[in-house]
C-alpha positions as CSV (number, residue, x, y, z in Angstrom):
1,X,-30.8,-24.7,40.7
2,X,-27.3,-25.8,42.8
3,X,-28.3,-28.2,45.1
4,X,-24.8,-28.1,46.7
5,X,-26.7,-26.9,50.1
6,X,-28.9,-24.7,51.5
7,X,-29.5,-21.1,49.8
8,X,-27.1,-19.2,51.8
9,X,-25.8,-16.0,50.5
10,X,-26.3,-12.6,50.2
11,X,-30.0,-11.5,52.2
12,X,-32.6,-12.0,49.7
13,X,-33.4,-9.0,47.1
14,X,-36.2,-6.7,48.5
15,X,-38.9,-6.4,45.6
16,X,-38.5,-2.8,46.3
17,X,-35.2,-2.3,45.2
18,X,-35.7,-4.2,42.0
19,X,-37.3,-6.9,40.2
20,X,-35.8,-9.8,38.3
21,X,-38.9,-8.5,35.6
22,X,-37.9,-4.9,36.0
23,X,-34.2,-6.0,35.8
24,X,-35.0,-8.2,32.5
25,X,-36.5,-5.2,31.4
26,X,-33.7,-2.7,32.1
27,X,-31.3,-5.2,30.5
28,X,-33.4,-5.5,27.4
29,X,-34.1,-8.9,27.5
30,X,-37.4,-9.1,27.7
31,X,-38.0,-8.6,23.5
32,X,-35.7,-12.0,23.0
33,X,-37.0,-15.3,21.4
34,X,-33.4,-17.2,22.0
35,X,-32.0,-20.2,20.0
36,X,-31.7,-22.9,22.4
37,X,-32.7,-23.9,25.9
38,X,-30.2,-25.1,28.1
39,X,-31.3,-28.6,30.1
40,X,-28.6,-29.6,31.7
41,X,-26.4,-29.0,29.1
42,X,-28.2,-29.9,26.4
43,X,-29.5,-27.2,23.6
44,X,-32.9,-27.8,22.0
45,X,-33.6,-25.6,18.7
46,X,-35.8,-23.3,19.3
47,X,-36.5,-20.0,16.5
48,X,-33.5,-16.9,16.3
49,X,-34.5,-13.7,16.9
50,X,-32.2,-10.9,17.7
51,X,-31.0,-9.7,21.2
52,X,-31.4,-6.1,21.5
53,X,-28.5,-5.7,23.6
54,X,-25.6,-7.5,21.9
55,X,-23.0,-6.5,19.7
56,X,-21.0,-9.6,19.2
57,X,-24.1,-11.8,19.1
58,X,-27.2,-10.2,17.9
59,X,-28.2,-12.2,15.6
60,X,-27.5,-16.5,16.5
61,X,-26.8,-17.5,13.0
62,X,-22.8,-17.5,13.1
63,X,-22.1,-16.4,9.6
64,X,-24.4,-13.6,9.7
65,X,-22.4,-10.7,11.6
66,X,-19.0,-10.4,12.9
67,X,-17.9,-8.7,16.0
68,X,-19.0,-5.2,15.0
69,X,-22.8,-6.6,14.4
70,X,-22.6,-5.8,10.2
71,X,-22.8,-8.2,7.3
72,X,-19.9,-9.9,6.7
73,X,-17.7,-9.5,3.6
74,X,-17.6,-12.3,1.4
75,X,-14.0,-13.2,2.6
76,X,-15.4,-13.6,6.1
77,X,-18.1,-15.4,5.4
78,X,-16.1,-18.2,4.6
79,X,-15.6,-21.5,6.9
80,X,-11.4,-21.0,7.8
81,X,-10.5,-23.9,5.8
82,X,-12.5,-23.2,2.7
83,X,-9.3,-20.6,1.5
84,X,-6.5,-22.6,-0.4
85,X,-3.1,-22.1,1.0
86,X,-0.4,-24.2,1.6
87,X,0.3,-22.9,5.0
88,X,-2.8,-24.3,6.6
89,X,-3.8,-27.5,6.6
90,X,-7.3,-28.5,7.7
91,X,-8.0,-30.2,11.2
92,X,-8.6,-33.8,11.1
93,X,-12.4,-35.3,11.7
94,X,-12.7,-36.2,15.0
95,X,-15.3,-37.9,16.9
96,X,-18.2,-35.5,18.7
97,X,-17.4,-34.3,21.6
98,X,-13.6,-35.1,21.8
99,X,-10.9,-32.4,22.8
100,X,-9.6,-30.1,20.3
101,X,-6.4,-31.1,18.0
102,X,-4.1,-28.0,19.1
103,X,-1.1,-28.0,16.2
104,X,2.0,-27.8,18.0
105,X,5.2,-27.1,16.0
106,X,6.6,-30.3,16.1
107,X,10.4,-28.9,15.7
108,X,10.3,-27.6,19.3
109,X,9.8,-29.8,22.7
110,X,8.2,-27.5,24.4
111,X,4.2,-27.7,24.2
112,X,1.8,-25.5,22.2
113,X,-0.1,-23.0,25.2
114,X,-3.0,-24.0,23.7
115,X,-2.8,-27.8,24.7
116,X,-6.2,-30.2,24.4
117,X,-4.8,-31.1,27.9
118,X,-6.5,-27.6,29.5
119,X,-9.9,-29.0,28.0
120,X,-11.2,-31.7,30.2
121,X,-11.6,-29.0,32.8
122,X,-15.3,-28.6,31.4
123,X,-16.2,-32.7,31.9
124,X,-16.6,-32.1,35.3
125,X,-19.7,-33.1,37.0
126,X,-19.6,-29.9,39.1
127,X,-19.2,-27.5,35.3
128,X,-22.6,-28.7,33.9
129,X,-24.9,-25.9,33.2
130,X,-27.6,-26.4,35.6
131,X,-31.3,-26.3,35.0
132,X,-32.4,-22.4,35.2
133,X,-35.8,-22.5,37.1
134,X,-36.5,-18.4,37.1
135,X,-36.7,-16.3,33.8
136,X,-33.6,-14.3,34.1
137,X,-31.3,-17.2,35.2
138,X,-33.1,-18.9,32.0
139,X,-32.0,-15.7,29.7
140,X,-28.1,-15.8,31.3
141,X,-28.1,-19.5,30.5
142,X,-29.4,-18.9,26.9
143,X,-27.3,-16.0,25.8
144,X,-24.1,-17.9,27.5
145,X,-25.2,-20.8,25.2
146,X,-25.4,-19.3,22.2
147,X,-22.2,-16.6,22.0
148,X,-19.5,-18.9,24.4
149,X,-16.4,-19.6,22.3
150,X,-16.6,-22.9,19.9
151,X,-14.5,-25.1,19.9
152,X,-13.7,-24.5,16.1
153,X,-13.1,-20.7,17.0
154,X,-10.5,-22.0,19.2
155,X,-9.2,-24.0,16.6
156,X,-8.9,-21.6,13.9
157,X,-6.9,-19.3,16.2
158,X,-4.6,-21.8,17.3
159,X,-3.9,-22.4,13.6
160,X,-3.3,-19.1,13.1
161,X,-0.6,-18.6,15.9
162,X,1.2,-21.8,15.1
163,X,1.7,-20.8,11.7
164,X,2.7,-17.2,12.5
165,X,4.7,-18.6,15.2
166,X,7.0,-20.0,12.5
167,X,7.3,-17.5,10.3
168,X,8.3,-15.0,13.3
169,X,11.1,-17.9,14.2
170,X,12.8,-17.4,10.9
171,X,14.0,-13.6,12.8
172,X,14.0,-14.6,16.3
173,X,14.7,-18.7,16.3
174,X,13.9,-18.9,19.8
175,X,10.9,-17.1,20.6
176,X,7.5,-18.5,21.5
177,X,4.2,-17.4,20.5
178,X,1.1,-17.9,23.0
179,X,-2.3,-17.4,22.4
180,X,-3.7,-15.3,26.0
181,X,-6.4,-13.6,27.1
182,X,-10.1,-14.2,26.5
183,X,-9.7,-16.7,23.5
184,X,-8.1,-19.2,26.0
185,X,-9.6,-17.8,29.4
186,X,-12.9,-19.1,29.2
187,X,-14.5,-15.9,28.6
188,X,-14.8,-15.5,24.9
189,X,-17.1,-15.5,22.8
190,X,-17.6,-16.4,18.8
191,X,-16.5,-13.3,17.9
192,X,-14.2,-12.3,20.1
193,X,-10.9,-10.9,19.0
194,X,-7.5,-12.7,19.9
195,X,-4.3,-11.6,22.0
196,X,-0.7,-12.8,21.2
197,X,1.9,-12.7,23.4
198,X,5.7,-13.1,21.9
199,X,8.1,-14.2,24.4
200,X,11.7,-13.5,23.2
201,X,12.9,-14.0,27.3
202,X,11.7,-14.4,30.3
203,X,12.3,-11.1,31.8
204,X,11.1,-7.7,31.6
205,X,11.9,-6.0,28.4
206,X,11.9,-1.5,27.3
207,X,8.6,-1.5,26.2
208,X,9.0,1.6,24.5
209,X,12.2,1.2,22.8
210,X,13.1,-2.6,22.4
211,X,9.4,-3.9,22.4
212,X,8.6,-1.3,20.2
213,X,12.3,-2.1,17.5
214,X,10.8,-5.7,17.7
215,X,7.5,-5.0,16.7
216,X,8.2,-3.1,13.8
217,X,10.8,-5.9,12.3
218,X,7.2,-8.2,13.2
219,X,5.0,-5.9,11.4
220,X,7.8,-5.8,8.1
221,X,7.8,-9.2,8.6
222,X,3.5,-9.3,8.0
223,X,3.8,-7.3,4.9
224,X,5.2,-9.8,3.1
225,X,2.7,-12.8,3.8
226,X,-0.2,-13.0,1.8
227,X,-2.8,-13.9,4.4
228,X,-1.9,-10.6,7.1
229,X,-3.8,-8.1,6.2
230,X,-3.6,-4.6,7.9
231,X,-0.6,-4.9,10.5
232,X,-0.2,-1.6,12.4
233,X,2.2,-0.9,15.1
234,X,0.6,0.8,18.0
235,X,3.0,2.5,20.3
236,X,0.9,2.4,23.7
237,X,2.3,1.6,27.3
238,X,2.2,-2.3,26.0
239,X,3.0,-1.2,22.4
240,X,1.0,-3.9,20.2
241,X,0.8,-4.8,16.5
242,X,-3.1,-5.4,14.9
243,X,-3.6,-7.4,12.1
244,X,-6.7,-9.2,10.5
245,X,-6.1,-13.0,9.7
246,X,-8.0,-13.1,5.7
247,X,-8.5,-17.0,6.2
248,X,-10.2,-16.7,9.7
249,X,-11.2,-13.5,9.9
250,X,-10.0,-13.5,13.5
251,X,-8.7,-9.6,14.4
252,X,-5.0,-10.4,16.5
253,X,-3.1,-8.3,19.0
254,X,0.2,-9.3,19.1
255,X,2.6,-7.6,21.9
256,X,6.3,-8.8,23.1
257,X,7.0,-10.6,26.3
258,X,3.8,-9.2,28.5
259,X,4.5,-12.3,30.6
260,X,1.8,-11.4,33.3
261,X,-0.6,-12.1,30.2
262,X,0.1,-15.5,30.1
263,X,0.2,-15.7,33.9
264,X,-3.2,-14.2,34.6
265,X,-4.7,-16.1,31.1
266,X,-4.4,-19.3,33.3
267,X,-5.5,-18.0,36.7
268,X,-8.6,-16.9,35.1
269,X,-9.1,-19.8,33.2
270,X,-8.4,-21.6,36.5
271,X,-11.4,-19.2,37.8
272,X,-13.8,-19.7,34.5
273,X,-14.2,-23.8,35.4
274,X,-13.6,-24.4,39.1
275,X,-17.7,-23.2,39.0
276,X,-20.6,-23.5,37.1
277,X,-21.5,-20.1,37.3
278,X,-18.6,-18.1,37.1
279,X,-19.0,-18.1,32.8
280,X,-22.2,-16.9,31.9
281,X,-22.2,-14.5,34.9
282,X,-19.0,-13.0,33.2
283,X,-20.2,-13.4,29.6
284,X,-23.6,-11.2,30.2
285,X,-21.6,-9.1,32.2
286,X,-19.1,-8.3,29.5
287,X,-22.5,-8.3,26.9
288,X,-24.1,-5.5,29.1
289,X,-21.1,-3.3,29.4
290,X,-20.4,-3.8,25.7
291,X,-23.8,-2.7,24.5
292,X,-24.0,0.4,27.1
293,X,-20.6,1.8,26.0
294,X,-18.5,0.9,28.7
295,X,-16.4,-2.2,28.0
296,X,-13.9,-0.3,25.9
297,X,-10.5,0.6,27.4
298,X,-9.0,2.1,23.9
299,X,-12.2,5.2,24.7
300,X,-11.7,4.9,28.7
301,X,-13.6,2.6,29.9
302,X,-13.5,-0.9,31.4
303,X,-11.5,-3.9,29.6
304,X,-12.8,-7.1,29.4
305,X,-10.5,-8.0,32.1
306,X,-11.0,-5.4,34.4
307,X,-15.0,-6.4,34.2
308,X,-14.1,-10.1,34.7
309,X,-12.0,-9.3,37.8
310,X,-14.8,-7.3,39.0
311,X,-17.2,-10.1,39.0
312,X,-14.5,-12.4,40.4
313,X,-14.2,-10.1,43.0
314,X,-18.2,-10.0,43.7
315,X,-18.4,-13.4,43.8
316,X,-15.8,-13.7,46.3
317,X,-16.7,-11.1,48.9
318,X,-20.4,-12.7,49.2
319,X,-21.3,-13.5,53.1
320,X,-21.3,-17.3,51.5
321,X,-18.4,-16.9,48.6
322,X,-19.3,-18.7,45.5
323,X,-15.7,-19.1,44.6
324,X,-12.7,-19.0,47.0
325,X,-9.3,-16.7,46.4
326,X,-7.2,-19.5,43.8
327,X,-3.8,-18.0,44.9
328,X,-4.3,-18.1,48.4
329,X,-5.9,-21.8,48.7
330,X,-3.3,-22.9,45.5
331,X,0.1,-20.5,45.6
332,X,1.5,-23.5,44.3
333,X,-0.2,-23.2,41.4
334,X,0.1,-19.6,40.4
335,X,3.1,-18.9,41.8
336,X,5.0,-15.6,40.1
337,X,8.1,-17.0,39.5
338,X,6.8,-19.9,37.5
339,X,8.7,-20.9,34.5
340,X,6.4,-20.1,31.2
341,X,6.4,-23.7,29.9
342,X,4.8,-25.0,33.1
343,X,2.3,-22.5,33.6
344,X,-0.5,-24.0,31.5
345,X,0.0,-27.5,33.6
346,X,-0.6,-26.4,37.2
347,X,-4.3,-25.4,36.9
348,X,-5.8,-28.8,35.5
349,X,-4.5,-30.0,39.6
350,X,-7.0,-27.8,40.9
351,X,-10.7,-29.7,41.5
352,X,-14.1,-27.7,41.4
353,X,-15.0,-25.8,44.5
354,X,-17.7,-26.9,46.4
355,X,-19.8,-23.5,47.1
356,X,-22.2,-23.5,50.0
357,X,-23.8,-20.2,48.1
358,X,-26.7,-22.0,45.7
359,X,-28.1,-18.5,44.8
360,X,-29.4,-18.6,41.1
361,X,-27.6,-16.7,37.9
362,X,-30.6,-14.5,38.1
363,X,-29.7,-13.0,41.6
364,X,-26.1,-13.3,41.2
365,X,-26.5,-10.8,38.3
366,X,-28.9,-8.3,40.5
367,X,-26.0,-8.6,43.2
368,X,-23.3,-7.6,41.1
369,X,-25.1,-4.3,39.9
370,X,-26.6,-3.8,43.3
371,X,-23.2,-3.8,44.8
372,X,-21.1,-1.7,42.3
373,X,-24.0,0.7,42.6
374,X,-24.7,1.1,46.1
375,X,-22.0,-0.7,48.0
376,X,-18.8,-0.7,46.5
377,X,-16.3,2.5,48.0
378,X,-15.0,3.8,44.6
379,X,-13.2,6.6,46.3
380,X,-10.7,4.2,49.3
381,X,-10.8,0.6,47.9
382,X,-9.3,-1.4,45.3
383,X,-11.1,-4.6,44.0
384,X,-8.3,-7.8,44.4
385,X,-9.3,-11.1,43.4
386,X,-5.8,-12.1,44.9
387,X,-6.6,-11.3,48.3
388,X,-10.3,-11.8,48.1
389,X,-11.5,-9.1,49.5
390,X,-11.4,-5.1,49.1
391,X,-7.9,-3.8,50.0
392,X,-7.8,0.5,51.1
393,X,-5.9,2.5,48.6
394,X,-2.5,4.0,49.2
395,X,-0.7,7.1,48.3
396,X,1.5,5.2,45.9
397,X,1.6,6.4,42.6
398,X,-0.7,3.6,41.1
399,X,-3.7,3.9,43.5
400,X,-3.3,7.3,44.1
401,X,-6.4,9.9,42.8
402,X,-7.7,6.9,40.4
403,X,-11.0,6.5,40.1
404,X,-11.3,2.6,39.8
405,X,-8.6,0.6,40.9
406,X,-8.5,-3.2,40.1
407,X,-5.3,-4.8,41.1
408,X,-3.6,-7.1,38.7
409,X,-3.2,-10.4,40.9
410,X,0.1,-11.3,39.4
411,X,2.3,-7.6,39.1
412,X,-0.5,-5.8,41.5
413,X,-0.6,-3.0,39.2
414,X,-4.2,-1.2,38.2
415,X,-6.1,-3.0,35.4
416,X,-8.5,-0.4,35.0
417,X,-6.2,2.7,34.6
418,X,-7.2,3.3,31.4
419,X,-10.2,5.1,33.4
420,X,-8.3,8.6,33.6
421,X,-11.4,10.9,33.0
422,X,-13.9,11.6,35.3
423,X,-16.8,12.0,32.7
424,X,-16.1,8.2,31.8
425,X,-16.0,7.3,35.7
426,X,-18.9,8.8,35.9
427,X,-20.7,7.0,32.9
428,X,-20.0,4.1,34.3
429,X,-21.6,4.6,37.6
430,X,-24.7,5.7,35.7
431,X,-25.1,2.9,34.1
432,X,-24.9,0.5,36.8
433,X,-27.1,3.1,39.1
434,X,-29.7,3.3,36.2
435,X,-30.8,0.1,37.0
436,X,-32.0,0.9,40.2
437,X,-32.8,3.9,39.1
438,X,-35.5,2.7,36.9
439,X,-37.9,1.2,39.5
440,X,-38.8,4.4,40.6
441,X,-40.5,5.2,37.8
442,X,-42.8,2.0,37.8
C-alpha cells in the first residue's frame, strides 16, 4: 500500500491479540455500505448508507444532518450563498480543481491566514491517498473520503472571518482575525465547528480581566448584526465568545490573542500533509472518540487536539517512525518567536517525509489502540510531539498528579488538562482497553 520500502515497523499484530475483523467489528464498521471508493484518489459512487459510529457524518448526503447528526433547519439547509445580504458576496467560478479564492481585506497589506498559498501542499506525489489493499485500511480510506473538510466548507468560513474581521476593526482598527484550529489544520471535517483567534498584540494579554472586557465589547458588537446569531461570552481559562453564523451555519469560537493557536494550527497542518497517512488516521481517530464519549473537553475528556497529538505522537515513537519530530528537523520553521504574519509561509518550505515504515492504515489504527492500552505509562510520562518521544513527568505544577499529560509543543503546557476527574480517566482507558478486551469473548 506505500511502496516507499520494505514493511518495517512495529512486530507484526499477533491474531491473538486482535483481528483487523474483530477490530472492524469493535469499531462498528462492519454494518457500513460507504459512498465512494478511494483509487488513488479517485472516488467512484457507490450507494449511502449510514455509519453506525459517526456523529458528524452518519449519513453522506451533506445537507442531510449537521454536526449534532439531526435534520437540519431550513436556514441550514441552505447553500451559504443562497441568503441575500450585502455583506457577502459569492465566490467566483473557478476551474475544477484549482486552489481556493481566500478574500483578504484588501485595505490591509498583510495576508489573509487563510491564504490559497497553504493549498498546494496536497499536489504532492507523496499526499495521494494510496490504494487500500486490506478491508480496514479500505474503511479508514472511505470514511476519510467522505467527512474531510471541502474545499467550499473552507470557503464559507473564510468568508465569514473576513467579514467579521471588518466589523470588529471599526472598535479595534488594528487587530487581525485568524481562522485556527481544525478548519485550517487539515483535520476537519464537513461539519466541523470553527476557531477564531483575535490578535489585538503580540504579547500575552489578562485573560481574565482584559480578554474577558474585550470580548464582551465583541459580543455587544454581534448583537447588532443581523447574521450573528446567539453570541455568548464564556468566561473559561481562554474566555471565548460562541456564536452561530445564520448564512453558513458554521458554529464559531472566537477568543483574543491565544497566539500559541495560530502557532500550533500551522505545525499541525505542517504534520497533516508531510504524509499520506497522517489524515485519515487522525480523522477515524477523532470519529471513534467522538462516537464513544470521549472527544469532548467542555465534559472532561480529550479535545480534538489533544487526540491529534496523541496519534502524532504514536506515529513517531514507532521502531520505524512514520513521521519525524517537525521542530527538531525544521526549528527554523516553527520557531516560537516568529512574527504572526510569517507564520503561515514557513511550512509550504517543508517537503514530504520519506517514511521507511509502509505499514497499512489498517495496522497503524490497531497500533495506536494497542499502545494507549497496553503500553503507554499514564502514571510517569507525558506524550510530546516536540521532542518525539515520551518525556518523564515532573513535580511542577502542570505535570504534577495529572492523569494525562500532553505537552503543547509551542508553550509546553498540558493539552489534555481538562482531564481532572478520575471517573473520565478512567472511561477513557476503557474504551481503548475494550477493544482488546473483546477478543476474549470470541
Amino acid at each position: 500500500m506505500f511502496p516507499n520500502s520494505p514493511n518495517v515497523g512495529r512486530p507484526p499484530f499477533s491474531p491473538a491479540l486482535l483481528s483487523q475483523q474483530q477490530l472492524i467489528n469493535a469499531l462498528n464498521f462492519s454494518n457500513a455500505t460507504l459512498s465512494g471508493t478511494i483509487m488513488t484518489g479517485v472516488v467512484t459512487p457507490q450507494p449511502s448508507i449510514v455509519w453506525p459510529f459517526s456523529s458528524a457524518c452518519s449519513t453522506f448526503s451533506p445537507g442531510l444532518t449537521n454536526s449534532l447528526g439531526r435534520k437540519r433547519r431550513s436556514d441550514e439547509r441552505r447553500s451559504p450563498y443562497e441568503v441575500k445580504r450585502q455583506r457577502f458576496q459569492s465566490p467566483p467560478s473557478r476551474p475544477s480543481g484549482s486552489s481556493v479564492p481566500f478574500v483578504v481585506d484588501r485595505r490591509y497589506s498583510v495576508p489573509s491566514p487563510g491564504i490559497s498559498s497553504l493549498l498546494p501542499l496536497t499536489d504532492h506525489p507523496q499526499n495521494t491517498l494510496q490504494v487500500a489493499r486490506d478491508k480496514l485500511s479500505q474503511q479508514i480510506l472511505d470514511l476519510f473520503c467522505n467527512c474531510q473538510q471541502q474545499s467550499i466548507d473552507l470557503e464559507k468560513k473564510d468568508l465569514c472571518r473576513t467579514q467579521i474581521q471588518r466589523e470588529i476593526q471599526r472598535i479595534f482598527p488594528q487587530t487581525r482575525l485568524y481562522l485556527v484550529g481544525s478548519s485550517l489544520n487539515g483535520f476537519g471535517t464537513r461539519y466541523s465547528d470553527a476557531d477564531l483567534c483575535l490578535v489585538l498584540k503580540e504579547e500575552p494579554i489578562n485573560q481574565r480581566n482584559e480578554a474577558c472586557h474585550i470580548l464582551s465589547l465583541v459580543q455587544q458588537l454581534f448583537y447588532r448584526l443581523s447574521y450573528i446569531d446567539r453570541p455568548q461570552l464564556i468566561r473559561a481559562k481562554v474566555p471565548i465568545v460562541k456564536f452561530r453564523d445564520k448564512v453558513s451555519g458554521v458554529e464559531f469560537d472566537l477568543n483574543v490573542n491565544n497566539v500559541v493557536g495560530i502557532r500550533n494550527t500551522f505545525l499541525l497542518r505542517s504534520y497533516a500533509y508531510i504524509e499520506s497517512r497522517v489524515r485519515p488516521l487522525v480523522l477515524v481517530v477523532k470519529k471513534w472518540a467522538r462516537y464513544h464519549g470521549i472527544n469532548d473537553a467542555s465534559r472532561g475528556t480529550l479535545s480534538s487536539y489533544s487526540l491529534a497529538l496523541m496519534v502524532l505522537h504514536y506515529l513517531q515513537t514507532l521502531p520505524e517512525p512514520v513521521i519525524p519530530s517537525l521542530q527538531k528537523e525544521h526549528p527554523e520553521c516553527f520557531e516560537p518567536t516568529m512574527q504572526l504574519q510569517f507564520v503561515h509561509r514557513r511550512g509550504n518550505n517543508i517537503s514530504p517525509y520519506l517514511s521507511l515504515n509502509s505499514s497499512n492504515l489498517g495496522d497503524l489504527l490497531v497500533g495506536f489502540l494497542r499502545y494507549y492500552a497496553t503500553e503507554f505509562d499514564w502514571n510517569s510520562s507525558i506524550i510530546s510531539i516536540r521532542e518525539a518521544k515520551v518525556i518523564p513527568k515532573t513535580n511542577e505544577m502542570e505535570w504534577k498528579n495529572k492523569y494525562i499529560c500532553v505537552e503543547e509543543p509551542f508553550d509546553r503546557t498540558n493539552t489534555a488538562r481538562a482531564v481532572h476527574e478520575k471517573c473520565k480517566f478512567d472511561m477513557i482507558k476503557k474504551e481503548f482497553i475494550q477493544l482488546w478486551a473483546e477478543q476474549k469473548l470470541d
